[in-house]
C-alpha positions as CSV (number, residue, x, y, z in Angstrom):
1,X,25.5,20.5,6.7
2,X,25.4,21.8,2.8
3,X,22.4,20.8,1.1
4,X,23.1,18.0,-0.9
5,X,25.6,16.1,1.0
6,X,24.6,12.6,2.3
7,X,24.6,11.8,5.7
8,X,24.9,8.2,6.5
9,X,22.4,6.0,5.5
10,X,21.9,7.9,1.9
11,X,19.3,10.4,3.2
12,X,20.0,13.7,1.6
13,X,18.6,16.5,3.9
14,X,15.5,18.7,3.2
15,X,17.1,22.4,4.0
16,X,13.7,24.1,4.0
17,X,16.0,27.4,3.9
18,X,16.8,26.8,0.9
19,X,13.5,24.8,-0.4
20,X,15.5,22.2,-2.2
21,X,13.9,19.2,-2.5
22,X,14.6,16.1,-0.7
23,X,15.8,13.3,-2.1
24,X,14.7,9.8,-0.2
25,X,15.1,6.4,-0.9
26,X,12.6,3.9,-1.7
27,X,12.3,1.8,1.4
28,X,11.9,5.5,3.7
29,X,9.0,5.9,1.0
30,X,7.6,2.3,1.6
31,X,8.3,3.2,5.7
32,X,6.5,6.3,5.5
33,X,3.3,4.5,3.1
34,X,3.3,1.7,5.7
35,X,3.1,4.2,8.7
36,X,-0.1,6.2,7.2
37,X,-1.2,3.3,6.2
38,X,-4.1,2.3,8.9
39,X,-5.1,-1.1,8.6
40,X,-8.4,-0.8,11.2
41,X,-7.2,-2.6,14.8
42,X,-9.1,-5.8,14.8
43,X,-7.7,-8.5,16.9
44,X,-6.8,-11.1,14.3
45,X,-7.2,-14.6,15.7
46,X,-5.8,-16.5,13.2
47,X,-2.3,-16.2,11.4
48,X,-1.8,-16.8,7.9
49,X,-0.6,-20.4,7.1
50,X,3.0,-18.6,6.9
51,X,4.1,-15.4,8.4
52,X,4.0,-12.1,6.1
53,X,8.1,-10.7,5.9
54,X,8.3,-7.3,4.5
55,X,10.9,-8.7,2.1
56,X,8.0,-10.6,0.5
57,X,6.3,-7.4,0.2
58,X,9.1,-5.1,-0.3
59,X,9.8,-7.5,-3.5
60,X,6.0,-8.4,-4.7
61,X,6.0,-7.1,-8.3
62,X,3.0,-5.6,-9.7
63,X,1.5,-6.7,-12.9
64,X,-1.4,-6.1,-15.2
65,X,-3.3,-9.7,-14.9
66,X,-3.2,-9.7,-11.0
67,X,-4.4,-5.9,-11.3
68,X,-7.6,-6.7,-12.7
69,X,-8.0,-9.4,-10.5
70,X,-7.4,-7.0,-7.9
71,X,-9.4,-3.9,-9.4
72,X,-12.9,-7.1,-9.5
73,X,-11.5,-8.0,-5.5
74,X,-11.7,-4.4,-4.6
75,X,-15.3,-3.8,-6.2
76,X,-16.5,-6.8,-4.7
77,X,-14.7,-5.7,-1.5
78,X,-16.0,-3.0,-1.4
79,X,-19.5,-4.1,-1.9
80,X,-19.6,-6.1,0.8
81,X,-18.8,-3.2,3.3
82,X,-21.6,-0.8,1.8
83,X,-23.6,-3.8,2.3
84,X,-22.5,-4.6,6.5
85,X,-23.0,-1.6,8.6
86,X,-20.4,-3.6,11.0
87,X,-17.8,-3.8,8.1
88,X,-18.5,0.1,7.2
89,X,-18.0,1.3,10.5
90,X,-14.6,-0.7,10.5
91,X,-12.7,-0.4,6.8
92,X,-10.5,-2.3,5.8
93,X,-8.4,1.2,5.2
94,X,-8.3,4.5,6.2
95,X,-6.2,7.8,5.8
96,X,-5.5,8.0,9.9
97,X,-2.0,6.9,11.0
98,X,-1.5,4.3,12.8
99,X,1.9,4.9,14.2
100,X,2.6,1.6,15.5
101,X,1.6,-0.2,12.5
102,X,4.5,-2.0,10.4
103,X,4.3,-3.5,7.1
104,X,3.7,-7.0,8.7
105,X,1.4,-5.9,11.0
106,X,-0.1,-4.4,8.5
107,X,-0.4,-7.6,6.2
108,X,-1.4,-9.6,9.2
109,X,-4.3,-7.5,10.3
110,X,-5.8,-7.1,6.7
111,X,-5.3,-11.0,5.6
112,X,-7.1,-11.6,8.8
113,X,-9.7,-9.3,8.6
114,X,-10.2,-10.3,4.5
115,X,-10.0,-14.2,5.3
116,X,-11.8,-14.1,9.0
117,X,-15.1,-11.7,7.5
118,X,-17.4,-13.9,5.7
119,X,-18.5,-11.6,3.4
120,X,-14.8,-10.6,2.9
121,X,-13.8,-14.1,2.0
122,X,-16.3,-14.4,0.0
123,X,-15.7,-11.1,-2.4
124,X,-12.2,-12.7,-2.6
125,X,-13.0,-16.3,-3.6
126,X,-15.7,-14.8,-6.3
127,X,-12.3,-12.8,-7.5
128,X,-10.2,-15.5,-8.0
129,X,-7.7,-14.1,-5.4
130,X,-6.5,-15.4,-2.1
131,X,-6.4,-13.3,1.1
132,X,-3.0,-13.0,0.7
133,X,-2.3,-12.1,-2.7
134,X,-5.0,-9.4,-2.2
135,X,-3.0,-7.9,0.4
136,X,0.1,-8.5,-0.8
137,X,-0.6,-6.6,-3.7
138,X,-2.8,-3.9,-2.4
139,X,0.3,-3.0,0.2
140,X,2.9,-3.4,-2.8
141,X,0.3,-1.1,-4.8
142,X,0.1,1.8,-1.7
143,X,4.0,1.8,-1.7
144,X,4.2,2.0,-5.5
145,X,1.5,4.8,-5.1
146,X,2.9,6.8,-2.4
147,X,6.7,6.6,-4.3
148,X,5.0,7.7,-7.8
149,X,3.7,10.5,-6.0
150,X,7.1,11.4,-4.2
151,X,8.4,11.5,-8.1
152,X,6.1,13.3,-9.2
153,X,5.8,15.9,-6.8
154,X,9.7,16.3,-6.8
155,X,10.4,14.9,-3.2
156,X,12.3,11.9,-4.4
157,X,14.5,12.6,-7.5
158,X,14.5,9.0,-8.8
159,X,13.5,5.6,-7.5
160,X,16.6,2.9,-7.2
161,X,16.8,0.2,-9.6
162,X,14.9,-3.3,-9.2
163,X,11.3,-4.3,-8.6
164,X,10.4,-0.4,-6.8
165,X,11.4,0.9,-10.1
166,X,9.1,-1.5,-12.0
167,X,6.6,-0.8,-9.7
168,X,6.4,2.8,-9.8
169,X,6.5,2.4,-13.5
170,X,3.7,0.3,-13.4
171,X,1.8,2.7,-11.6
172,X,2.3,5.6,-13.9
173,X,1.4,3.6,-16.8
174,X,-2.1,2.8,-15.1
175,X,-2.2,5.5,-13.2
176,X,-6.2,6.0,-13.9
177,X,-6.9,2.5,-13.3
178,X,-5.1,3.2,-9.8
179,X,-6.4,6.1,-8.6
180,X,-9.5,5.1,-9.5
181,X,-9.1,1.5,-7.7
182,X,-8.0,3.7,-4.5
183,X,-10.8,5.8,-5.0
184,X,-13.0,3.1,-4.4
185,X,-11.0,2.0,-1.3
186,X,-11.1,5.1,-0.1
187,X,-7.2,6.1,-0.2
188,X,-7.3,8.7,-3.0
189,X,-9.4,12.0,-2.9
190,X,-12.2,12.1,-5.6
């Protein structure tokens, strides 16, 4: 196949031959943020009051006023785990796959995790978020993240029109505020 040409499903193939660069679209982005994203493997006992989709997610658009609110979440987040032994032995995230891991799984476990951990909740409620715009965000935030880099780095030419587009936008407009917000999450090197 000639480098360049689509094969169905809009992939364009990455001839390494060649060293073209691939170009990928936005949900194989998301797929691939949402696979090396590892939520830690707690059992949640409770479900949210309504089940996460990964439409919802997929079509969460990021914006400056919910940032802060997340950036204050996160600090006080991450507060609480320095502060719990238990809680820093288990983050909330970490750089290891987890292969089997989907995007709902993924909202599931954290929601559960930031709603069923006392000191979790409470970093949240002190926030002014709910468990489930915190994680709704933060995973619409790691996709945005992950597709800025693919941009910048050349991997993915251009991301399709819509809410992705916005959101990667968003994310190179604060992109200091971001990395620095992953930082303290730990999901961005220092």
């Amino acid at each position: 196949m000639r480098a360049g040409r689509r094969r169905p499903g809009g992939v364009t193939v990455y001839t390494a031959e060649r060293g073209e660069a691939t170009t990928t679209l936005i949900l194989l982005a998301v797929a691939f943020l949402l696979l090396s994203l590892a939520i830690a493997a707690a059992s949640v006992g409770v479900q949210p009051a309504t089940a996460y989709t990964a439409k919802e997610i997929a079509g969460y658009r990021l914006t400056a006023p919910v940032f802060l609110r997340f950036e204050q979440a996160s600090r006080l987040v991450t507060d609480a785990i320095r502060q719990d032994p238990k809680l820093a032995e288990n983050p909330l995230f970490t750089r290891d796959v987890a292969l089997l891991d989907d995007v709902v799984v993924a909202a599931t476990t954290l929601d559960g995790r930031l709603r069923d951990e006392p000191s979790l909740a409470a970093a949240l409620k002190k926030s002014g978020m709910t468990d489930r715009e915190y994680t709704t965000f933060a995973l619409a935030l790691f996709a945005a993240r992950l597709a800025h880099g693919f941009v910048q780095s050349g991997a993915m030419r251009f991301v399709p029109e819509g809410v992705a587009r916005d959101n990667v936008a968003f994310v190179d407009s604060h992109r200091d505020a971001v990395m620095a917000v992953l930082r303290s999450l730990g999901l961005e090197d220092p």
